[in-house]
MOPAC internal coordinates of N, CA, C and O (Angstrom, degrees):
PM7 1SCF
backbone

  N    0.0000 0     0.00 0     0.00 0    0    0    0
  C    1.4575 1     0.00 0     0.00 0    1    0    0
  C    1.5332 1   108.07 1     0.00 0    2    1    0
  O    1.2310 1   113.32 1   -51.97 1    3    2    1
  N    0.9122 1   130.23 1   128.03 1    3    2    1
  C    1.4543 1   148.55 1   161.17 1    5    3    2
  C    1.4684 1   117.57 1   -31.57 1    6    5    3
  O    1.2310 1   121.93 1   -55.94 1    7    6    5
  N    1.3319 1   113.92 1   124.06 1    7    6    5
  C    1.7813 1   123.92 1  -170.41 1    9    7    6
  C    1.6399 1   100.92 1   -98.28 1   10    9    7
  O    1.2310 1   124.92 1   -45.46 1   11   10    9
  N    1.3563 1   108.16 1   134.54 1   11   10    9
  C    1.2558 1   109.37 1   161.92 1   13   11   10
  C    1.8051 1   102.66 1  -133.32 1   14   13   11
  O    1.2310 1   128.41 1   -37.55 1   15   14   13
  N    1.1774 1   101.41 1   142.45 1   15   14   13
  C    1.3417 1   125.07 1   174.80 1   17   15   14
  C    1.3500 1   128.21 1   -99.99 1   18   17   15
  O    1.2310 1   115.60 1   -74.77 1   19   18   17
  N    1.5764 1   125.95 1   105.23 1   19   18   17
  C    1.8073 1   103.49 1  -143.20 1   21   19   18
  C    1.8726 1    88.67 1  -127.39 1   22   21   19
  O    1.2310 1   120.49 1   -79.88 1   23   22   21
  N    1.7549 1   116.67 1   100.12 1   23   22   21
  C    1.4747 1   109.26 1   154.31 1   25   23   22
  C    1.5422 1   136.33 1   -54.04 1   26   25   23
  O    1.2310 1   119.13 1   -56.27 1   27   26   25
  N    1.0126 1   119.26 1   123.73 1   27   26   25
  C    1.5796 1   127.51 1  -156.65 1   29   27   26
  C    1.2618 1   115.01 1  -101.69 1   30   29   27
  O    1.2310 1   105.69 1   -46.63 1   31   30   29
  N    1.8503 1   144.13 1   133.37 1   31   30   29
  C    1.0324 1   123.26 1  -173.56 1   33   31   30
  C    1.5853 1    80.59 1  -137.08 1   34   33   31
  O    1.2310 1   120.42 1   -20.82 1   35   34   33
  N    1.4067 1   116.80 1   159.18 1   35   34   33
  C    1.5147 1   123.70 1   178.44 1   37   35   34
  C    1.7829 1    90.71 1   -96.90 1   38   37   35
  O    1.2310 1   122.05 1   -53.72 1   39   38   37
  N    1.4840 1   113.69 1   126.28 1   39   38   37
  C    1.4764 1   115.94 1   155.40 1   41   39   38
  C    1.7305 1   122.95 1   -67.39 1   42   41   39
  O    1.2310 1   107.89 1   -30.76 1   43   42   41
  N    1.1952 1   140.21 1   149.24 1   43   42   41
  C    1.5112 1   128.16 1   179.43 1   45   43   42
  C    1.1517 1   105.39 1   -34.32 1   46   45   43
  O    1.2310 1   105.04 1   139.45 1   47   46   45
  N    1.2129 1   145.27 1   -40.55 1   47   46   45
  C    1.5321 1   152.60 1  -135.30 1   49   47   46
  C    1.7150 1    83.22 1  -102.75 1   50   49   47
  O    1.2310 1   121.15 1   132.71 1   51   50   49
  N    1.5789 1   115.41 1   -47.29 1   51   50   49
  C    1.7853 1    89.83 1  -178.82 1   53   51   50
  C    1.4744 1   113.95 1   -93.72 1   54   53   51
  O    1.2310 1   115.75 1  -164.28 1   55   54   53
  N    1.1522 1   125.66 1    15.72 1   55   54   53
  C    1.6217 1   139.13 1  -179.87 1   57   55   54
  C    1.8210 1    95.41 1   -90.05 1   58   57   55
  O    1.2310 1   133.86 1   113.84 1   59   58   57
  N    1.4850 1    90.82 1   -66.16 1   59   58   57
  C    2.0376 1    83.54 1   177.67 1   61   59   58
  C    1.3305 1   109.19 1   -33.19 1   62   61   59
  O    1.2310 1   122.64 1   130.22 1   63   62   61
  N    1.1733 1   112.55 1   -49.78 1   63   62   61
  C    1.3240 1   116.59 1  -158.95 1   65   63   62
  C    1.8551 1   138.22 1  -110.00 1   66   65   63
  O    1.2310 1   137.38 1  -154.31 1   67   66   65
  N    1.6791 1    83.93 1    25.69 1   67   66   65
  C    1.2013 1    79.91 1  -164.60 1   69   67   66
  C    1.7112 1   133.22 1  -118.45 1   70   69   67
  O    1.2310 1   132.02 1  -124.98 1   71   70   69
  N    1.4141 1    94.39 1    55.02 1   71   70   69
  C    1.5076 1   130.81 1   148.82 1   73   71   70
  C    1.4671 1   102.46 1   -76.51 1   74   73   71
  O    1.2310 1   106.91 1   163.63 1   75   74   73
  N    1.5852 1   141.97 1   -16.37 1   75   74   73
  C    0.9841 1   110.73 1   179.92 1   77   75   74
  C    1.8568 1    99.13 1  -118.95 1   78   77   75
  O    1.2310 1   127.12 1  -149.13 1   79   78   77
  N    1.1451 1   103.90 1    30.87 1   79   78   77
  C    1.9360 1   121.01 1  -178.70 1   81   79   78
  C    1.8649 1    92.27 1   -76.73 1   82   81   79
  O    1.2310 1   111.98 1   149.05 1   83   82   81
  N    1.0681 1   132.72 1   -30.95 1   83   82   81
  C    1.8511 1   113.57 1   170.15 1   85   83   82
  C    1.5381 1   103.84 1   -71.02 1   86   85   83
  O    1.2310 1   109.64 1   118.26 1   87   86   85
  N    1.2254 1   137.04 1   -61.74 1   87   86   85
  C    1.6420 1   126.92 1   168.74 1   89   87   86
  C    1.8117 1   114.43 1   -38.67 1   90   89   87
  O    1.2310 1   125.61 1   133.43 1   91   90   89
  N    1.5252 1   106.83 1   -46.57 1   91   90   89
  C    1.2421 1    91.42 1  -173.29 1   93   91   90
  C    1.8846 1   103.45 1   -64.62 1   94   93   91
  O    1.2310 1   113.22 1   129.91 1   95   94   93
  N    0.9287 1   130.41 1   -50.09 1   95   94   93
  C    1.4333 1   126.79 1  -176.54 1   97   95   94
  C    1.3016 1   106.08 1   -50.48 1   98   97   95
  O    1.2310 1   111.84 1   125.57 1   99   98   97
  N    1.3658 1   132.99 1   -54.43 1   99   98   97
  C    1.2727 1   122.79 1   169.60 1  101   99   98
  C    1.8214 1   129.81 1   -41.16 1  102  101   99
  O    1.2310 1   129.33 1   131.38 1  103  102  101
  N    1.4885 1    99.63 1   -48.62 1  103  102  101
  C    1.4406 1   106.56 1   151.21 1  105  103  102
  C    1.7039 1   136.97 1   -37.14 1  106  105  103
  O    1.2310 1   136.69 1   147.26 1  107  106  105
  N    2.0226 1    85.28 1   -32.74 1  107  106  105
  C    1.5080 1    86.94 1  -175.11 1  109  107  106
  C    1.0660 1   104.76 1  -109.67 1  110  109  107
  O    1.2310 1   109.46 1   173.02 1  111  110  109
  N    1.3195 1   137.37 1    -6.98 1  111  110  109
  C    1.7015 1   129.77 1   146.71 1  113  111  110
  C    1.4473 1   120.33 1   -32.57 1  114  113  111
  O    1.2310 1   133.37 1   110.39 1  115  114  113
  N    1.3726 1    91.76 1   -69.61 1  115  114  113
  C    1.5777 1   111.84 1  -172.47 1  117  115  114
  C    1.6967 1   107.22 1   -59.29 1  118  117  115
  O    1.2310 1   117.75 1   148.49 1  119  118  117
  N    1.7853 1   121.90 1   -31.51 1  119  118  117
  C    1.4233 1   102.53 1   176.63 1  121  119  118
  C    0.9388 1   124.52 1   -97.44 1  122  121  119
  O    1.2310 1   113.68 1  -176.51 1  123  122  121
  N    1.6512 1   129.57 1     3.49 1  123  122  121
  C    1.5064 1   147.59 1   152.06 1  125  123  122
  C    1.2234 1    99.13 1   -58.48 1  126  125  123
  O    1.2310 1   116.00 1   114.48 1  127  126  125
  N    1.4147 1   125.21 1   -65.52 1  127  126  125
  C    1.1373 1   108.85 1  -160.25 1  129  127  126
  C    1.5249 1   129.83 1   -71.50 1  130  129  127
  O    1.2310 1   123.31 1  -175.74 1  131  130  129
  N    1.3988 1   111.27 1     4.26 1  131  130  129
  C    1.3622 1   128.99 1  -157.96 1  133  131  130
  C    1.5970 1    94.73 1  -107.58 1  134  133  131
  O    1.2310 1   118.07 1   170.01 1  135  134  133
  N    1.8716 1   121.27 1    -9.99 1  135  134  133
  C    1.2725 1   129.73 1  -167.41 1  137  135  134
  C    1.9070 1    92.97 1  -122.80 1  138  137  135
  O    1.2310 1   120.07 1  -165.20 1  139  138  137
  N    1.5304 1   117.47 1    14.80 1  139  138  137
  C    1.4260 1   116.95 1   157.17 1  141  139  138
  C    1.8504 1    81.80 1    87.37 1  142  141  139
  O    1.2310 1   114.08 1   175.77 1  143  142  141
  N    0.9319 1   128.82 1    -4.23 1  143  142  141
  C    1.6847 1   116.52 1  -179.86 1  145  143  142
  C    1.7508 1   111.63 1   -77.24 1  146  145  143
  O    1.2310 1   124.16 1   -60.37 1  147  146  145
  N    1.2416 1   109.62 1   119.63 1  147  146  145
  C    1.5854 1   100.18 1   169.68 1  149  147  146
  C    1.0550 1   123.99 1   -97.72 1  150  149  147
  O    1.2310 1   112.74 1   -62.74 1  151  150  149
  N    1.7776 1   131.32 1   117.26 1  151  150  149
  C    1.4712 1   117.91 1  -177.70 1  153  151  150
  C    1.1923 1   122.89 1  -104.35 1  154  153  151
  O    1.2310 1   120.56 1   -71.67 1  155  154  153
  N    1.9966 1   116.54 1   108.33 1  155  154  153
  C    0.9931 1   127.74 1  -179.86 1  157  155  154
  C    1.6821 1   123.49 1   -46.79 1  158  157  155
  O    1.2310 1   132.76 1   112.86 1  159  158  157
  N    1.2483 1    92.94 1   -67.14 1  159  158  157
  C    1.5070 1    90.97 1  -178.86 1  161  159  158
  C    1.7001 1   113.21 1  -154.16 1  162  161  159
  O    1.2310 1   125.92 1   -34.99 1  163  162  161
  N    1.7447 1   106.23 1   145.01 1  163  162  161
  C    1.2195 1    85.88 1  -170.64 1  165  163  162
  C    1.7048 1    72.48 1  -146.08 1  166  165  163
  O    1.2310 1   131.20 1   -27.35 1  167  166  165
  N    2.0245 1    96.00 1   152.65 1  167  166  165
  C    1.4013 1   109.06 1  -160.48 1  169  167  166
  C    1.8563 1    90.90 1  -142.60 1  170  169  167
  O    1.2310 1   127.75 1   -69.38 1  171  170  169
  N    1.4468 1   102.69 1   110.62 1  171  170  169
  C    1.6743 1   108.35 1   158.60 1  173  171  170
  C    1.4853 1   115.33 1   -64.39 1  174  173  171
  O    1.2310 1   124.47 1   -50.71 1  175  174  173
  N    1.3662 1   109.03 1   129.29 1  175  174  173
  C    1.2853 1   119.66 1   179.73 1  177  175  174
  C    1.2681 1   111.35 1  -133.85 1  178  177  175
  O    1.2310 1   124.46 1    -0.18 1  179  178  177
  N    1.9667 1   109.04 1   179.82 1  179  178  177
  C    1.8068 1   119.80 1   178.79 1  181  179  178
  C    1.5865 1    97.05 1  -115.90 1  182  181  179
  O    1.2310 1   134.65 1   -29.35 1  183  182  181
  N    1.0180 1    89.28 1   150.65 1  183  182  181
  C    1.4637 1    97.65 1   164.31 1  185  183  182
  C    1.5140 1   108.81 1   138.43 1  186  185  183
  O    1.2310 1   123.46 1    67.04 1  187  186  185
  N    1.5991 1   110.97 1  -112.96 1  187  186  185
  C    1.6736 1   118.10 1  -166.74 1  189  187  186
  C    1.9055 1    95.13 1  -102.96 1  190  189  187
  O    1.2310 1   134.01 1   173.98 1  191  190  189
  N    1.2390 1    90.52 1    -6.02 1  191  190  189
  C    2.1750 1    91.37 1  -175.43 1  193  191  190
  C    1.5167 1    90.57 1  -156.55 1  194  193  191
  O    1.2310 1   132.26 1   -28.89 1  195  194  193
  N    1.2946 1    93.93 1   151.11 1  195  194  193
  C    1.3915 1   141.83 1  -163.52 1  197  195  194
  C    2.0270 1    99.42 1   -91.47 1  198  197  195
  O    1.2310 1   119.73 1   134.89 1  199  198  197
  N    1.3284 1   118.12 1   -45.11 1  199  198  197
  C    0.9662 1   109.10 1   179.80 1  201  199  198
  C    1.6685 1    98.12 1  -161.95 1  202  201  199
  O    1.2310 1   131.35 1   -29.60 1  203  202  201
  N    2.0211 1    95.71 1   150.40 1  203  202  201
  C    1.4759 1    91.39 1   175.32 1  205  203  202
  C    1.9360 1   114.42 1  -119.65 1  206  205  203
  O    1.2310 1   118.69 1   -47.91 1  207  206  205
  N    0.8669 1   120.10 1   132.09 1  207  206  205
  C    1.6093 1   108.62 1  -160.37 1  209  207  206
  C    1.7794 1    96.02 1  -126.07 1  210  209  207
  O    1.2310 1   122.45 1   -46.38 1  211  210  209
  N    1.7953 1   112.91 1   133.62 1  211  210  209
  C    1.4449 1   126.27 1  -167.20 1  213  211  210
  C    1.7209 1    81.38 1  -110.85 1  214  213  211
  O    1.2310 1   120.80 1   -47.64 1  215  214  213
  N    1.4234 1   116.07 1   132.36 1  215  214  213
  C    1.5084 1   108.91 1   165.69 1  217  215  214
  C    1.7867 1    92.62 1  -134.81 1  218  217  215
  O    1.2310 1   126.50 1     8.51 1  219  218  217
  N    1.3881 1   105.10 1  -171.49 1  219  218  217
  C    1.4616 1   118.94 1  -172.08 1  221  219  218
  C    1.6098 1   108.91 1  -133.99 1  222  221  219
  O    1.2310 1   103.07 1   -53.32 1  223  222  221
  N    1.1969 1   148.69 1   126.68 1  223  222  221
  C    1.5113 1   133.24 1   158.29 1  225  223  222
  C    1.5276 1    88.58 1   170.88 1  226  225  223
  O    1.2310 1   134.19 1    -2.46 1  227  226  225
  N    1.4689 1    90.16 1   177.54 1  227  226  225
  C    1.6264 1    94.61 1   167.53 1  229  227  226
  C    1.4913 1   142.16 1   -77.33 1  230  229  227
  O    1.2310 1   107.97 1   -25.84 1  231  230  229
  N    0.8385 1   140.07 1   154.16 1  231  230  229
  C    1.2691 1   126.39 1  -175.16 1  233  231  230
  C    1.3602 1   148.88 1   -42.57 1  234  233  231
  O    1.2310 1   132.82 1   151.47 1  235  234  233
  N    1.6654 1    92.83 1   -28.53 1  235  234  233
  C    1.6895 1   121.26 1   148.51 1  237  235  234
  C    1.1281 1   104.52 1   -55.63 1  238  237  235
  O    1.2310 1   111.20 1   110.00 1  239  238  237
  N    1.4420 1   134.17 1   -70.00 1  239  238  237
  C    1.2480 1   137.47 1  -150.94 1  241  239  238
  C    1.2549 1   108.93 1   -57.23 1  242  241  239
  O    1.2310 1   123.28 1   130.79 1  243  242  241
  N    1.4637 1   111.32 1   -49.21 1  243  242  241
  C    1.2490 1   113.10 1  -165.39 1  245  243  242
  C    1.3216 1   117.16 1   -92.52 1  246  245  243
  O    1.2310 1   117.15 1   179.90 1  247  246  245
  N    1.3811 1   123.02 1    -0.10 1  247  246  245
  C    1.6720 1   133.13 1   157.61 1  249  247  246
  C    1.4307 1    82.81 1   -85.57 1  250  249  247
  O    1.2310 1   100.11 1    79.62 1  251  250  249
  N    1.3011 1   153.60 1  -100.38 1  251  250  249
  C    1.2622 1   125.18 1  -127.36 1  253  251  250
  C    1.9659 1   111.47 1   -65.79 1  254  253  251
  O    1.2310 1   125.45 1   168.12 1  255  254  253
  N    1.1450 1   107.13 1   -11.88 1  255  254  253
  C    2.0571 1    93.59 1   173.50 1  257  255  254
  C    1.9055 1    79.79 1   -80.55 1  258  257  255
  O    1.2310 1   108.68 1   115.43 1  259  258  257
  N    1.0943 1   138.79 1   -64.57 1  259  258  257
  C    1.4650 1   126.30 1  -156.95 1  261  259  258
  C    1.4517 1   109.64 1   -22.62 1  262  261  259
  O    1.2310 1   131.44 1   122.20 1  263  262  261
  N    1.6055 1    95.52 1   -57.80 1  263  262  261
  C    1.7127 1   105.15 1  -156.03 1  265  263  262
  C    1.5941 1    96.15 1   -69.06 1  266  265  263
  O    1.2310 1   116.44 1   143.31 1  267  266  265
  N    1.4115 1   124.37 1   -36.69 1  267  266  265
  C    1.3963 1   134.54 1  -168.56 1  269  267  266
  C    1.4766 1   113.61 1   -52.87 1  270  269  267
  O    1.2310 1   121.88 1   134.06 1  271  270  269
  N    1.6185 1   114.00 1   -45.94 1  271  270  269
  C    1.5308 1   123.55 1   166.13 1  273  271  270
  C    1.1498 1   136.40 1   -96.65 1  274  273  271
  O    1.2310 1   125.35 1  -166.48 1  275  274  273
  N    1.7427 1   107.33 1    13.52 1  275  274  273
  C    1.0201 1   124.34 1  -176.72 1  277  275  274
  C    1.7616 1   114.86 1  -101.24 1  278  277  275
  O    1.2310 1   127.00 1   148.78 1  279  278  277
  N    1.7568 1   104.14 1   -31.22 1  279  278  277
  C    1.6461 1   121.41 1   169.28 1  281  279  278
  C    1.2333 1    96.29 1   -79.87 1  282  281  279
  O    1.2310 1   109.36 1   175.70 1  283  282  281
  N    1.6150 1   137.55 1    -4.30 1  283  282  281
  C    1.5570 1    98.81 1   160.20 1  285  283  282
  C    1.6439 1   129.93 1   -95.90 1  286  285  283
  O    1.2310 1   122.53 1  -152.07 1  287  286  285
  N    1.6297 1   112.76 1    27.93 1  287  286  285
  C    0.6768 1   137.01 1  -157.51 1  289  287  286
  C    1.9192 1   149.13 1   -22.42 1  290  289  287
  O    1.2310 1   141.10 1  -101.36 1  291  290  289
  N    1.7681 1    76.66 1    78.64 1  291  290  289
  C    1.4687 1    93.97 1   178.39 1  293  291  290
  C    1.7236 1    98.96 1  -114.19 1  294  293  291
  O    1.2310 1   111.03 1   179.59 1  295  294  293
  N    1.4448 1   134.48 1    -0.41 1  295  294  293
  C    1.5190 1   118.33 1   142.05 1  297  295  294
  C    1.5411 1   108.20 1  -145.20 1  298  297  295
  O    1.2310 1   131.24 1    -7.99 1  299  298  297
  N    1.5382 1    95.91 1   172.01 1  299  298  297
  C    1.8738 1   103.51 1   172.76 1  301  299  298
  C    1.5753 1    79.85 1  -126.50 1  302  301  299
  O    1.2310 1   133.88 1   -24.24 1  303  302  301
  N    1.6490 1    90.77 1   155.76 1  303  302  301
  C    1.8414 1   121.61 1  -168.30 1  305  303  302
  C    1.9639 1    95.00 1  -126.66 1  306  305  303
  O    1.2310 1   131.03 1   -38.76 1  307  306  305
  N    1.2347 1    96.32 1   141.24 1  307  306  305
  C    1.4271 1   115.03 1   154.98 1  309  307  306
  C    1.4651 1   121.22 1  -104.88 1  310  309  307
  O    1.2310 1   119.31 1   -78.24 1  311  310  309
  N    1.4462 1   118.93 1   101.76 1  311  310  309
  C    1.5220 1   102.14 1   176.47 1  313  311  310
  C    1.5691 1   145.11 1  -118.95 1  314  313  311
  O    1.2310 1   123.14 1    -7.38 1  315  314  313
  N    1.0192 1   111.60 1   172.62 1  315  314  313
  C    1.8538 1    95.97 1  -151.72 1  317  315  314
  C    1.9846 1    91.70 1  -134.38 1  318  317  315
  O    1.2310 1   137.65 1   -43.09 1  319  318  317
  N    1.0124 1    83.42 1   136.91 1  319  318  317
  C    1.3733 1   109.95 1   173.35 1  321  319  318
  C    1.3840 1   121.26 1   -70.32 1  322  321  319
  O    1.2310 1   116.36 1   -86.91 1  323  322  321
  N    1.7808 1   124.52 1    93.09 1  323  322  321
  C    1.5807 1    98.29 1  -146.58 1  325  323  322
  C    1.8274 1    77.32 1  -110.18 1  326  325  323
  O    1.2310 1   131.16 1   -17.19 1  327  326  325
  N    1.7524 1    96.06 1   162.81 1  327  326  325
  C    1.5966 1    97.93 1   163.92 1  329  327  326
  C    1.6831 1   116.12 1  -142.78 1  330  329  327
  O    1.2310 1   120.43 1   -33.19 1  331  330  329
  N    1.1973 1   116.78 1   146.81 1  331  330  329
  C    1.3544 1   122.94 1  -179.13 1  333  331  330
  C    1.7297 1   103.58 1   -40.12 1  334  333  331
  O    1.2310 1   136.02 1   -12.34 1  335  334  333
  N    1.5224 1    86.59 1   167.66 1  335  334  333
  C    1.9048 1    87.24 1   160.24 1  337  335  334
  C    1.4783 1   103.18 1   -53.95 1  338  337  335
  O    1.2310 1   126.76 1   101.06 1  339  338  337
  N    1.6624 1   104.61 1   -78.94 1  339  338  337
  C    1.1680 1   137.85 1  -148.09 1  341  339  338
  C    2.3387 1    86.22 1   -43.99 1  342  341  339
  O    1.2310 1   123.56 1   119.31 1  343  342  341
  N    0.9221 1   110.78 1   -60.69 1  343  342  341
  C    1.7138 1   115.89 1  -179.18 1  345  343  342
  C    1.6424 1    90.80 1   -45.53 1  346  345  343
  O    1.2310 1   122.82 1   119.77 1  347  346  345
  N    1.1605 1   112.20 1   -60.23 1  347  346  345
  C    1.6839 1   111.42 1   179.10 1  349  347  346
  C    1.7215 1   121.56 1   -30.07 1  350  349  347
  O    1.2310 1   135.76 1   114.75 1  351  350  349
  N    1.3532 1    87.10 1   -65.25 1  351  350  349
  C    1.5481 1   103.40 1   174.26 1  353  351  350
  C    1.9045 1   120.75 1   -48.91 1  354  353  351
  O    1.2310 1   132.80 1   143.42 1  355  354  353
  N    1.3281 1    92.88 1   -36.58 1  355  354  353
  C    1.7203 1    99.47 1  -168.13 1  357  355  354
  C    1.7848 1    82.90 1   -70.34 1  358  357  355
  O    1.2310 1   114.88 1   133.26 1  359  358  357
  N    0.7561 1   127.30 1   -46.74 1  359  358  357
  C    1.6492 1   129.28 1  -158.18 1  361  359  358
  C    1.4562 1   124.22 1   -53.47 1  362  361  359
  O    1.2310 1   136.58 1   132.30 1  363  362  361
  N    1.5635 1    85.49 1   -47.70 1  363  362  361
  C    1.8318 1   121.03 1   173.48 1  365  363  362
  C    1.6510 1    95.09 1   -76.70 1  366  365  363
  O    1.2310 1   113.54 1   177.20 1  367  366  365
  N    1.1247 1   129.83 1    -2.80 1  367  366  365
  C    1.4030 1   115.34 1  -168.59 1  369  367  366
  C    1.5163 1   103.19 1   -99.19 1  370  369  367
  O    1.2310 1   122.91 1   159.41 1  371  370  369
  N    1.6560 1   112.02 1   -20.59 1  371  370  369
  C    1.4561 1   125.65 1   173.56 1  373  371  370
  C    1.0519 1   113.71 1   -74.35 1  374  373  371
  O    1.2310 1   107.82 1   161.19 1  375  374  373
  N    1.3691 1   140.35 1   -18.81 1  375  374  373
  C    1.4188 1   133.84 1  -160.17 1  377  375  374
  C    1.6221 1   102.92 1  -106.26 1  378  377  375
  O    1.2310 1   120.10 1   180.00 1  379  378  377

């Protein structure tokens, strides 16, 4: 299944509010997963992002939870297409 890697920034709207940012993730477990997305792991951090989140599904899947938690807008995500070695290797094996 396909890795996506999603950088997280809180918008003002999720900064006001974000004593209640552990429910909202829970929210977004449960509606990824209800759109076939599995989310491996996701880690609040400092720095240039607010949060970093590893999910699994297809690319549909995982653009439509993006856009889904993204119109309720308490963050915008940057996301990256991550791949194993071994996926690495098959890739490099084409060229």
């Amino acid at each position: 299944m396909p890795t996506f890697i999603s950088l997280v920034n809180f918008t003002d709207q999720g900064v006001k509010n974000v004593k209640d940012s552990p429910d909202r993730l829970q929210a977004f477990r449960a509606a990824a997963e209800k759109l076939g997305v599995k989310v491996k792991d996701v880690y609040y951090t400092v720095g240039s992002y607010d949060l970093v989140t590893v999910v699994e599904g297809t690319g549909e899947d995982v653009t439509a939870a993006l856009l889904k938690v993204g119109s309720l807008g308490n963050v915008r995500t940057q996301t990256l297409r991550g791949f194993t070695p071994e996926e690495f290797k098959k890739i490099l094996a084409a060229i």
